[in-house]
N, C-alpha and C positions, 0 to 999 in steps of 0.2 A: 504493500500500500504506500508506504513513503515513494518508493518508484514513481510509482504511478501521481503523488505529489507534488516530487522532485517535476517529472514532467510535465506537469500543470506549469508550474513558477519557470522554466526554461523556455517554453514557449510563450510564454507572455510576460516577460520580466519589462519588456519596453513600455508595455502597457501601464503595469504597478510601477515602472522606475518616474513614469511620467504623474500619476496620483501622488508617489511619495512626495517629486519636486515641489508640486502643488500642495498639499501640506503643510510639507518646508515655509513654505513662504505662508498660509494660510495664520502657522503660528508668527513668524516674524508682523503681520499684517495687527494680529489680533494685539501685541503686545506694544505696535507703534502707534494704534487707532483704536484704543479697546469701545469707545462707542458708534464704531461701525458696524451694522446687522450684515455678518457673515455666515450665516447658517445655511443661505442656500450653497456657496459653494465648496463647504465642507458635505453638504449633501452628492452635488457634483463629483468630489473627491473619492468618496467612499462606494458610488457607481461603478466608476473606473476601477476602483480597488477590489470590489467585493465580487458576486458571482454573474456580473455581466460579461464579462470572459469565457466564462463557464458557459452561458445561456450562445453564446458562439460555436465553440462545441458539439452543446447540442444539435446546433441545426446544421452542423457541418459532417454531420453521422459520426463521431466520436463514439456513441452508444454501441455500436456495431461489433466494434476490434476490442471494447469493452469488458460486452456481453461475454466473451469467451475466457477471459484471462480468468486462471488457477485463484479467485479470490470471492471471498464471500459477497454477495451483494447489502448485506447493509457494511461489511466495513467500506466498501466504496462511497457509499452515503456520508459515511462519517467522514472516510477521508477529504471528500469535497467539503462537507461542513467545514473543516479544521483548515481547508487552504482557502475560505471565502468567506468566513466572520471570527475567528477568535486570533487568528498570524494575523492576515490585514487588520484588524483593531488594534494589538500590542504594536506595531509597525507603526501606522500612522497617528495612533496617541505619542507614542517616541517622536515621531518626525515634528509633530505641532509643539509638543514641551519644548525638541530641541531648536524651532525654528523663533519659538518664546525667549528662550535662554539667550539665543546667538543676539538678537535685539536687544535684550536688555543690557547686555553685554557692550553692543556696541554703541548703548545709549543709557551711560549708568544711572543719568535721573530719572529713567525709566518706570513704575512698580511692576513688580512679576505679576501677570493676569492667572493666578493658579486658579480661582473660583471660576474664570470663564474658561480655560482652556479644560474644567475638569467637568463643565456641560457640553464644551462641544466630544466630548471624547465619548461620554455617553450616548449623545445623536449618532455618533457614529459607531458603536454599536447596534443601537438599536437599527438604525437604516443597514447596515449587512448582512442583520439577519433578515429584518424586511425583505432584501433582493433576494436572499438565499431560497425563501419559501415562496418568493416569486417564482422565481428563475424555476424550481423543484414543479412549480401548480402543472406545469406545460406538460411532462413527464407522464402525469396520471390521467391523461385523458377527461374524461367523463365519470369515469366508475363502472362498476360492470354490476351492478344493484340500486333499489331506490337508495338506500341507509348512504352507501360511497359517493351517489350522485350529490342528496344533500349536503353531507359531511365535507366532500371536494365544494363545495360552491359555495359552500359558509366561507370556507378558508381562502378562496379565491377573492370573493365578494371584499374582505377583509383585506385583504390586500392589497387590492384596488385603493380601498377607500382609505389605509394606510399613506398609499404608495401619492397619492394624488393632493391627499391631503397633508402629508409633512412638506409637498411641494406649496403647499398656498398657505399653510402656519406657518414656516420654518425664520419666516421675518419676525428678526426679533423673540424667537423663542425662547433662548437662554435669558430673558428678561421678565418672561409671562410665565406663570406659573399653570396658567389653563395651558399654555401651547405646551410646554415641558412636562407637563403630565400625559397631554394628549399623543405624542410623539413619544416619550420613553414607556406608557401604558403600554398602547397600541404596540410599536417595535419590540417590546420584550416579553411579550405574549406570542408574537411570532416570530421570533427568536428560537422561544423553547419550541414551538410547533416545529419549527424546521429540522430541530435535531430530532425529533423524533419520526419528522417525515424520511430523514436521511435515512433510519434505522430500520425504516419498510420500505426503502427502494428494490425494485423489482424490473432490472432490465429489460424481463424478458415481455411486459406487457406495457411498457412506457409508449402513450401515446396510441393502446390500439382500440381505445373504444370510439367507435365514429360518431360522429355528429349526427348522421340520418338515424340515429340508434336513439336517438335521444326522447323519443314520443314513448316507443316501444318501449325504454328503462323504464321511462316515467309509470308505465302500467305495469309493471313487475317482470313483463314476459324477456327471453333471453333473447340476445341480435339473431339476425339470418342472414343467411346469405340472398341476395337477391334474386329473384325471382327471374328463368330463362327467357328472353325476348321474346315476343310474340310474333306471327305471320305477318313479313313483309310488305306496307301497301303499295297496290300499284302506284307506276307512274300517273295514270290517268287519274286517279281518283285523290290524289294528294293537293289540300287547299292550304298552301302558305294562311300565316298569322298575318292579320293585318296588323297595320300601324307604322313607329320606325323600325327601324332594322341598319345592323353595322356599326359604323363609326357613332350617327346621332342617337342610336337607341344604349349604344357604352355612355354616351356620356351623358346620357338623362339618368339612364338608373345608379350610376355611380355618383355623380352630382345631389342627388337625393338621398339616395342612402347613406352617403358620410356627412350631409348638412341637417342629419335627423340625429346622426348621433353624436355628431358636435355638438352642436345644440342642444342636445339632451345633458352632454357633459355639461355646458354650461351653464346651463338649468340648474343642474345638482350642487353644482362649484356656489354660484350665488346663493342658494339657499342655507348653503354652507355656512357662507360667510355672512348670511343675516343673521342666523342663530347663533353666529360666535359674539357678532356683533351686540347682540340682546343681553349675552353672558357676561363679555368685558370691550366695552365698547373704544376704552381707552387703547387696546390692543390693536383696533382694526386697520385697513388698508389698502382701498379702494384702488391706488395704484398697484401694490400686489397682486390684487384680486384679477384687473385686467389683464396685467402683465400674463398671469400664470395660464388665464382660461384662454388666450391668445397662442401662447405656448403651446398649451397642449391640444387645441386644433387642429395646429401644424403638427406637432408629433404623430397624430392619429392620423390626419392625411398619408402621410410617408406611410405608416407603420400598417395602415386598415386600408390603404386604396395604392398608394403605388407599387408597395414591393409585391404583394398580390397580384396584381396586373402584369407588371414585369415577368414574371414567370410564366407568362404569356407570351409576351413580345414575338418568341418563335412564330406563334399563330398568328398575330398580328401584323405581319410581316408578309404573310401571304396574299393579305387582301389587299384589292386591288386601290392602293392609294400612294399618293409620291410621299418621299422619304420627309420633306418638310411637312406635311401634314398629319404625319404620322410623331414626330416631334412634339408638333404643337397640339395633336391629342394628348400626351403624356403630361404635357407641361397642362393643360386646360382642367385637367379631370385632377390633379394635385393642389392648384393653385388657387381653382376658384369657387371649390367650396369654403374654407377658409376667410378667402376675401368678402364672399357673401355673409359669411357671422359676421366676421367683423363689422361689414355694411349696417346688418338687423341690431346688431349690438350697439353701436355709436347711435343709429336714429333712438334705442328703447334709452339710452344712456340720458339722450340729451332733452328727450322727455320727460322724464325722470328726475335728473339733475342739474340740467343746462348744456348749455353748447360747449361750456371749456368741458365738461367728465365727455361729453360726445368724443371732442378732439382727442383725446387723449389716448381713448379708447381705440379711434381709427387710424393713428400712430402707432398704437402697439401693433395691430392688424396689419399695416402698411409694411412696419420693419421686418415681421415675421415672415412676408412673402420671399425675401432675398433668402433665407437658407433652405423655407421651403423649395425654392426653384433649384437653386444648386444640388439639392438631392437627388432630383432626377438627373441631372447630370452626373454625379455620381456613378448612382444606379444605372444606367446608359453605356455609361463610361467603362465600368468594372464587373459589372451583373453581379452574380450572387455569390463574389469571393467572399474570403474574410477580410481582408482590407477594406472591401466598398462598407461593410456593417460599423467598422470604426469608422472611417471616416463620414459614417451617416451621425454618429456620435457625437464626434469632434466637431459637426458644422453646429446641428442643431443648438449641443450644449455652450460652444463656445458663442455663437451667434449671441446669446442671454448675457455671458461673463462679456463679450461687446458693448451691449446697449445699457449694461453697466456703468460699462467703462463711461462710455458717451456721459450718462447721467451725472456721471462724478465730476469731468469736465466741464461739464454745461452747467451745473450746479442746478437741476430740473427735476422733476418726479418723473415727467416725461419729456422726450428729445424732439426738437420741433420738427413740425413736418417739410419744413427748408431742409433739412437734412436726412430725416429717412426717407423722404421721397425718393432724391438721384440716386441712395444705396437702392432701395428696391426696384429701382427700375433697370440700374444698372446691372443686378443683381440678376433679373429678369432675361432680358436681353440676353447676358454672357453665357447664362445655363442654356435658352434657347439655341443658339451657334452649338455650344458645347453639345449637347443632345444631337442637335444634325450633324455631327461629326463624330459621334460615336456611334449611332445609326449607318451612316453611309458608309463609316471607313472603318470599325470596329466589329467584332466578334463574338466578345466576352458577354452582351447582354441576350445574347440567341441562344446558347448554350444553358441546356436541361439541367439545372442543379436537382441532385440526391438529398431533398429534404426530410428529414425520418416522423417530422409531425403533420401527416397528410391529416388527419384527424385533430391536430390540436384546437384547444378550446378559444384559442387568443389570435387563431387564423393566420395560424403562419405556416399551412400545406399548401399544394397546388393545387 
């Protein structure tokens, strides 16, 4: 099992070496600035550290060459647990004291921030395990019983609501005693789930309950196999479905269906944030709140609508349309569901609370279109190696640690739309060219990647 460890941390030491740097400086930052709210990118930090590596793996068939090796399958559980939240937490709690120490060190009127670097060390904790029983929910399918169905969906459910919500409290947490209960509660409840989830991994059934199985769980009875095709119709007697069809009928039902369930996140996120709002009001953060639900828009775009689609591209590729319109579907079906929340969101914003929370609102929207657009480029560019999944990481998460940055220079809650406008358009534009150049002159997005979660619950099969 260490082996097999050892080789976890060998193959991705760039990845942890580049977390730990970030750290490093997380602590120097905290000890030169202690009342700057850095919790989101200690959150950031502990992603890259913890089992998002692992969750690459996964989808790269690691499970396969796995399955077979002379070892028990919960010590494999355990040993992933041991290399994806209790090493990465002693590591980068060390790397944040010593990036505290080196500061105060070279700034002796300094005070040591040991009370706050001794809450961020706990968020990060709790958020490793959080990823770990994330990362782990993809693995069990469905369940193969009503009791597993429930019991997997509570934990998943939970996770989610974890996972999304230390993203929209994590401002200022180490300061609110609601948010620092809500995040170390939550996180270290599933923390212990994970270890125990490790302790009932079972290779040999990860990810095989299907989704069309799901009516059929629901009423007790066991899967089947499907049912032999029936008698051929004639030519003659066969009536096409009316309506659209092709290119216009992808992008109506994809345009829909991810601006319902945007939307729907969004819905949940604000209610969220009313109810925290009602609890401790003095905590809240209207710019947060937009920022995050803006965020993760675009996340779910990438995540529920392009890389999905992408594993298409082969087929896409047949029908009968030129290489730039086949671009500017890609880029259309990613970009403008997203832009449309945004749109619904700044009008409900600015009736609700005026035209600046409108602006504000379609600012964040505005800025988030530039890394959404470059993902498809990406994805275009790389198809479905492991480098294109980093680097889908590094655009999205670092795109946020940007508009930060912006923030802190402009000294603004939000960056005026004089400025995120030329980034997203620019932004826009350069993934478009980029896309038709990896379409026409590239390879790598045609090519049938071996996904092992054809079934998974979070839609990452073909």
């Amino acid at each position: 099992m260490r082996r097999l460890m050892l080789d976890y941390f060998r193959r991705w030491w760039w990845v942890l070496a580049l977390a730990g740097l970030g750290e490093l400086w997380l602590g120097w930052h905290i000890a030169n600035r202690p009342q700057d709210p850095i919790e989101f990118f200690v959150l950031l930090a502990t992603m890259w550290a913890g089992a998002s590596p692992l969750s690459f793996d996964f989808r790269g068939g690691a499970l396969r060459p796995i399955a077979v090796l002379p070892l028990a399958a919960r010590d494999i559980g355990r040993g992933w647990w041991l290399a994806t939240v209790p090493i990465p937490a002693v590591a980068l709690t060390a790397l944040l004291f010593l990036g505290a120490g080196a500061c105060c060190r070279h700034h002796p009127g300094l005070p040591f921030p040991a009370e706050r670097l001794g809450m961020m060390s706990l968020f990060t904790i709790a958020w490793l395990g959080l990823q770990f029983t994330l990362a782990f929910s993809a693995l069990h399918g469905v369940g193969r019983t009503p009791g597993e169905f429930v019991h997997i969906g509570l934990i998943n459910l939970l996770s989610m609501v974890m996972l999304f919500g230390s993203m929209l409290v994590c401002h200022g947490a180490a300061s609110s005693p609601l948010r620092a209960a809500f995040i170390l509660g939550g996180g270290g409840l599933l923390t212990v789930v994970g270890w125990f989830r490790a302790e009932q991994f079972e290779p040999g059934r990860a990810g095989q309950a299907p989704l069309g199985g799901l009516r059929r769980l629901a009423r007790g009875r066991p899967d089947v196999s499907p049912a032999p095709p029936g008698p051929m119709t004639p030519p003659s007697q066969f009536q096409p479905t009316a309506g659209y069809g092709g290119v216009p009928f992808l992008l109506r039902t994809m345009f829909v269906r991810l601006f319902l369930w945007i939307a729907a996140l969004a819905g949940v996120m604000t209610l969220f944030w009313l109810l925290q709002r009602l609890v401790a009001p003095q905590h809240t953060s209207l710019v947060a709140l937009a920022q995050m639900e803006s965020f993760m828009a675009s996340a779910f775009a990438v995540v529920f609508q392009l890389l999905p689609v992408a594993r298409h591209l082969r087929l896409l590729r047949t029908l009968p349309i030129s290489t730039t319109r086949l671009a500017a579907v890609m880029m259309a079906m990613t970009v403008l569901p997203p832009l449309a929340l945004g749109v619904v969101a700044a009008g409900v914003a600015g009736l609700a609370l005026g035209t600046p929370t409108a602006l504000m609102v379609l600012n964040f929207c505005i800025f988030n279109l530039a890394p959404v657009a470059l993902c498809v480029s990406v994805i275009l560019w790389r198809g479905g190696e492991r480098l294109a999944y980093v680097l889908l990481c590094l655009n999205l998460f670092g795109s946020q640690a940007v508009y930060a940055g912006l923030q802190m220079s402009l000294r603004s809650p939000a960056v005026p739309l004089r400025v995120v406008g030329p980034i997203a358009a620019v932004a826009v534009l350069a993934s478009f060219l980029l896309a038709w150049l990896a379409l026409s002159r590239g390879s790598r997005a045609y090519r049938v990647q071996a996904i092992p979660f054809e079934s998974s619950p979070w839609g990452l099969g073909r």
